[in-house]
C-alpha positions as CSV (number, residue, x, y, z in Angstrom):
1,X,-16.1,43.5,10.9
2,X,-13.6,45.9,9.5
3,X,-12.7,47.4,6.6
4,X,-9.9,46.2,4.0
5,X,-8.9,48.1,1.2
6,X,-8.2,46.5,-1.8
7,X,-6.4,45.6,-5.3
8,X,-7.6,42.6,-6.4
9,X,-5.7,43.4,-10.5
10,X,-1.9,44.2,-10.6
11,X,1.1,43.2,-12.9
12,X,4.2,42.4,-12.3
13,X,7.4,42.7,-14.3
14,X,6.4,39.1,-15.8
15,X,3.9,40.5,-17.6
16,X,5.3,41.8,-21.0
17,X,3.2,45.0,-20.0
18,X,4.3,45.1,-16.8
19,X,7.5,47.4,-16.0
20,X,10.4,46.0,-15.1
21,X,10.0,48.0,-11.8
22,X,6.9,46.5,-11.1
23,X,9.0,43.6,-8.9
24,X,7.4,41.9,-6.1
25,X,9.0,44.0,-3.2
26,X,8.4,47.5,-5.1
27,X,4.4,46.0,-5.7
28,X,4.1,45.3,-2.2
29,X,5.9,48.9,-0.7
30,X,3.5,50.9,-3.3
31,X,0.2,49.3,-1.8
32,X,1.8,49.9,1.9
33,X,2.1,53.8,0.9
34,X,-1.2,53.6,-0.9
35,X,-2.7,52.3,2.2
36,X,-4.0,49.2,0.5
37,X,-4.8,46.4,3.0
38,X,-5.1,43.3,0.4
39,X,-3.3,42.8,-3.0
40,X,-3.6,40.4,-5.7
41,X,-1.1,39.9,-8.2
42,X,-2.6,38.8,-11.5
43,X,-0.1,38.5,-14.2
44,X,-1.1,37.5,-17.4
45,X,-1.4,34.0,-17.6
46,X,1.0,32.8,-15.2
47,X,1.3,33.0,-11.3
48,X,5.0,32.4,-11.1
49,X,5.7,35.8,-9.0
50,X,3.6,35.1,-6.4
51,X,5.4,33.0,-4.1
52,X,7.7,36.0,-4.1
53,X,5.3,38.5,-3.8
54,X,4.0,36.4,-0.3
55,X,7.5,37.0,1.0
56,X,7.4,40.9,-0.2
57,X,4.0,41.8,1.1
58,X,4.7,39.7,4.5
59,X,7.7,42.1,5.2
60,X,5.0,44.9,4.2
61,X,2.3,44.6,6.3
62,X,0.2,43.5,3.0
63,X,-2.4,40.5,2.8
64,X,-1.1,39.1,-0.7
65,X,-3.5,37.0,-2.8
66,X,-2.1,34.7,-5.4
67,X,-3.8,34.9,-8.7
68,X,-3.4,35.5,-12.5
69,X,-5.3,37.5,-15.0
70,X,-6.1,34.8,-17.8
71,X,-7.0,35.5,-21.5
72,X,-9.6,33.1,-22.8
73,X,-10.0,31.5,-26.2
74,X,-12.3,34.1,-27.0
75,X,-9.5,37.0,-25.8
76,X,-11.6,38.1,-23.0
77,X,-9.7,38.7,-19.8
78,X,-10.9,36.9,-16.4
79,X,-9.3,37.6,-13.4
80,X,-8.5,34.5,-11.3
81,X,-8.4,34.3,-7.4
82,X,-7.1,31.6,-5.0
83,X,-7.4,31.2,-1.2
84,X,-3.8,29.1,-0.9
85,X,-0.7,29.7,-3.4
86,X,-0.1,26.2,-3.7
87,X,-3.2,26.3,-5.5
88,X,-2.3,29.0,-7.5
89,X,0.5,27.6,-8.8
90,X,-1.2,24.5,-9.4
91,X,-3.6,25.8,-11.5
92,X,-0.4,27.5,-13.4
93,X,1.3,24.0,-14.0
94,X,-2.4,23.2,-15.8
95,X,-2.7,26.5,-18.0
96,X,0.9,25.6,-19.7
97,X,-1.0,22.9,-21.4
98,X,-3.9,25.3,-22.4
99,X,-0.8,28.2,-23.5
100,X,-0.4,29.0,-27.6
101,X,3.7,29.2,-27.5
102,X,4.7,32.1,-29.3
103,X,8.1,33.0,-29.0
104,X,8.4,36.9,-26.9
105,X,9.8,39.5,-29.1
106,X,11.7,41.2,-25.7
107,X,12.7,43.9,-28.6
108,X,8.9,45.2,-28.4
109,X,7.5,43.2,-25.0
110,X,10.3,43.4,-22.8
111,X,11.6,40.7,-20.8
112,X,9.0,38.6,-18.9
113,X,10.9,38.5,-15.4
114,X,10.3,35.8,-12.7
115,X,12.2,37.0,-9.0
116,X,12.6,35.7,-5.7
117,X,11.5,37.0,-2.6
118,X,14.5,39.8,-3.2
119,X,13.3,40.8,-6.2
120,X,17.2,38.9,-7.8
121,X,15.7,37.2,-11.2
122,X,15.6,33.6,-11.0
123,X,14.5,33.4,-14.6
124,X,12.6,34.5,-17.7
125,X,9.1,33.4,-19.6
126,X,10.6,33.2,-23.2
127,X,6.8,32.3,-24.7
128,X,4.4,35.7,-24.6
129,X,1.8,35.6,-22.0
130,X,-0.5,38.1,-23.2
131,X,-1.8,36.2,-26.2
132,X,-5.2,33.7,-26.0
133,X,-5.2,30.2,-24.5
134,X,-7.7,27.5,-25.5
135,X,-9.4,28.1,-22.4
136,X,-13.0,28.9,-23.0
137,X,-14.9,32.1,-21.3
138,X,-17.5,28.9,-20.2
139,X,-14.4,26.5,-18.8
140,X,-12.9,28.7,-17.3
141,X,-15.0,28.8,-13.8
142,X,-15.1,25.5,-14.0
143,X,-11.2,24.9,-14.3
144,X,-10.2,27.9,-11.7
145,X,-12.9,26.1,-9.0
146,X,-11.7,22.9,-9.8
147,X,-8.2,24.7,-8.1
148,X,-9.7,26.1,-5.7
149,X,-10.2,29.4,-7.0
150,X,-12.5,32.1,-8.2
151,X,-12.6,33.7,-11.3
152,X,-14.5,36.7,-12.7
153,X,-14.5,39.5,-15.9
154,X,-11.6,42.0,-15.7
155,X,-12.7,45.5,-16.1
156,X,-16.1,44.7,-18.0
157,X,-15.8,49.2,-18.8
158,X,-13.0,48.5,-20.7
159,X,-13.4,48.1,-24.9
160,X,-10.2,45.9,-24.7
161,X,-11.0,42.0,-23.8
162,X,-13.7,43.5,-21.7
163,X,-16.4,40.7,-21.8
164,X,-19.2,43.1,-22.7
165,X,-17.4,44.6,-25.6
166,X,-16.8,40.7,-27.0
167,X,-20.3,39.5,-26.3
168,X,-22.1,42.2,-26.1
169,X,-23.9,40.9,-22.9
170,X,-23.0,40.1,-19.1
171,X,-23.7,36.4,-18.9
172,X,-26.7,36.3,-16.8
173,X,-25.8,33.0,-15.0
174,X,-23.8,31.5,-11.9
175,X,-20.7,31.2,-13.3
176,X,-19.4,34.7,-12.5
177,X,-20.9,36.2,-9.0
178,X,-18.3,39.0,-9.2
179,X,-17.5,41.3,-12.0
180,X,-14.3,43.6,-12.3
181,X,-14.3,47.3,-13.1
182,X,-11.6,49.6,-13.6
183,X,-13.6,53.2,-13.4
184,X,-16.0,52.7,-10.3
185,X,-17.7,55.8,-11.4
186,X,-19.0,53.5,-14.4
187,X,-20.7,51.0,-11.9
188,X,-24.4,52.6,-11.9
189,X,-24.5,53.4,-15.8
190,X,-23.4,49.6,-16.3
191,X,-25.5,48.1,-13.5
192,X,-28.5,50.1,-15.7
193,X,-27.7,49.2,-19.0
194,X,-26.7,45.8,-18.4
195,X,-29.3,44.4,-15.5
196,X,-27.2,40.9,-14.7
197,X,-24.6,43.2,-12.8
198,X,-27.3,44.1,-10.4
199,X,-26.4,40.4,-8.7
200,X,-22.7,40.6,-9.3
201,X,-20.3,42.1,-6.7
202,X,-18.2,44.9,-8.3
203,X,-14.6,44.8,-7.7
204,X,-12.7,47.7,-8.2
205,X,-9.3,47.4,-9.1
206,X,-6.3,49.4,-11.1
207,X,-5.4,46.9,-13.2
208,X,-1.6,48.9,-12.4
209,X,1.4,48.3,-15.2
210,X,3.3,50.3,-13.2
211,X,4.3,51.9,-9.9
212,X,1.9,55.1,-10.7
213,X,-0.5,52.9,-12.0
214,X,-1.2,51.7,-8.3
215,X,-4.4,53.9,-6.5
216,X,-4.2,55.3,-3.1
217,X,-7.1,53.3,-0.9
218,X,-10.4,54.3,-2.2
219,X,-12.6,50.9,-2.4
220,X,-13.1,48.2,0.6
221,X,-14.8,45.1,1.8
222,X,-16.1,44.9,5.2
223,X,-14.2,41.3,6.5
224,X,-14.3,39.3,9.9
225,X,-11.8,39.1,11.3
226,X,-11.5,38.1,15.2
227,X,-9.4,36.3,16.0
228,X,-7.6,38.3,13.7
229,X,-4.6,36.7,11.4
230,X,-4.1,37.3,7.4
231,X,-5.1,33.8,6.4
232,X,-8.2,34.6,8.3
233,X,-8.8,37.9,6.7
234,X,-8.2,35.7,2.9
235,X,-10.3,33.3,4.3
236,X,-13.2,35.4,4.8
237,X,-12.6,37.8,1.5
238,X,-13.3,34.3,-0.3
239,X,-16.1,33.5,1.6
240,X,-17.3,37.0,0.7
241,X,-16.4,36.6,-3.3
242,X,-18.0,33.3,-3.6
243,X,-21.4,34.3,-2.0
244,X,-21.4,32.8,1.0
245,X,-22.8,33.8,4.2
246,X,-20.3,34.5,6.7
């Protein structure tokens, strides 16, 4: 067992929040300097710079997870985890049929930039990914496993499309065995006020927009990892987020 530090929450510059520095090879030299171990990238609604950010965070030393940070029909946000990119992007291909098109004002948004593995732009997202799907808070679990995923409620000690602040409640049921904070100093006076998040795993993540937005190694999982290799190391932080025994 050793330890990995983690991000398991940061934008990219497809993200209309995201800054247009935030490109797949600047993500990936950040976390190296931060002394992160494993990142996700979770734009909004879309995992279309991931394969790029596996090609930025191999030449980094980085264990890259592919996922997405997906806004619900109820505008709650649920980060989205998967073990393989091909599933990733699988699970992309579906959520285009779940997207509201609106058309992205880049006067206000910005440009929603897709890159290659050299951060050149293959292309742009000209619909807004920020806004609502017809996904469901209770689908969604459902939908992401069904891809081979995980899923779980981005920073739950957050007032904006924080779950708790829309309910009112963490659901006290299976469908989320992880829940996301973005102040870990908040986890105790959460844990008390709302008990379900006794049984939940808290993940700790900056949630970064941009390059400063991205936290020097603070939070970490203890992962198997002999014989080591980075799809074992993914391997076995799934095993960890979904409950299993290892």
């Amino acid at each position: 067992m050793n330890r990995y530090y983690y991000d398991l929450h940061i934008h990219s510059c497809l993200s209309p929040c995201g800054d247009d520095d935030m490109t797949p090879n600047n993500i990936a030299g950040m976390a190296t300097l931060a002394g992160l171990n494993i990142v996700a990238l979770t734009d909004h609604n879309s995992a279309r710079n991931c394969p790029a950010f596996f090609e930025a965070a191999k030449k980094n030393g980085i264990i890259p997870v592919a996922g997405m940070e997906l806004t619900t029909a109820e505008d709650i946000h649920l980060v989205c985890l998967f073990e393989n990119l091909n599933d990733a992007l699988s699970f992309d291909t579906l959520l285009q049929n779940h997207r509201i098109l609106i058309p992205n004002r880049v006067d206000i948004f910005g440009e929603q930039i897709i890159m290659d593995g050299n951060d050149e732009v293959i292309a742009t997202e000209k619909f807004l990914l920020s806004n609502a799907t017809d996904i469901s808070v209770d689908d969604a679990p459902r939908l992401v496993k069904e891809h081979g995923g995980i899923c779980y409620p981005a920073h739950v000690d957050r007032e904006a499309n924080g779950i708790i602040a829309t309910l009112g409640i963490f659901p006290d049921d299976e469908n989320f065995l992880c829940a996301g904070f973005h102040d870990g100093s908040k986890i105790s006076e959460y844990c008390e006020k709302y008990p379900a998040l006794n049984t939940r795993l808290p993940l700790v993540s900056s949630d970064a927009h941009y390059l400063w937005d991205i936290r020097d190694k603070k939070y970490y999982l203890e992962l198997d990892d002999e014989p080591y290799s980075g799809d074992l190391v993914r391997k076995e932080l799934f095993r960890v987020l979904r409950g299993e025994n290892t």
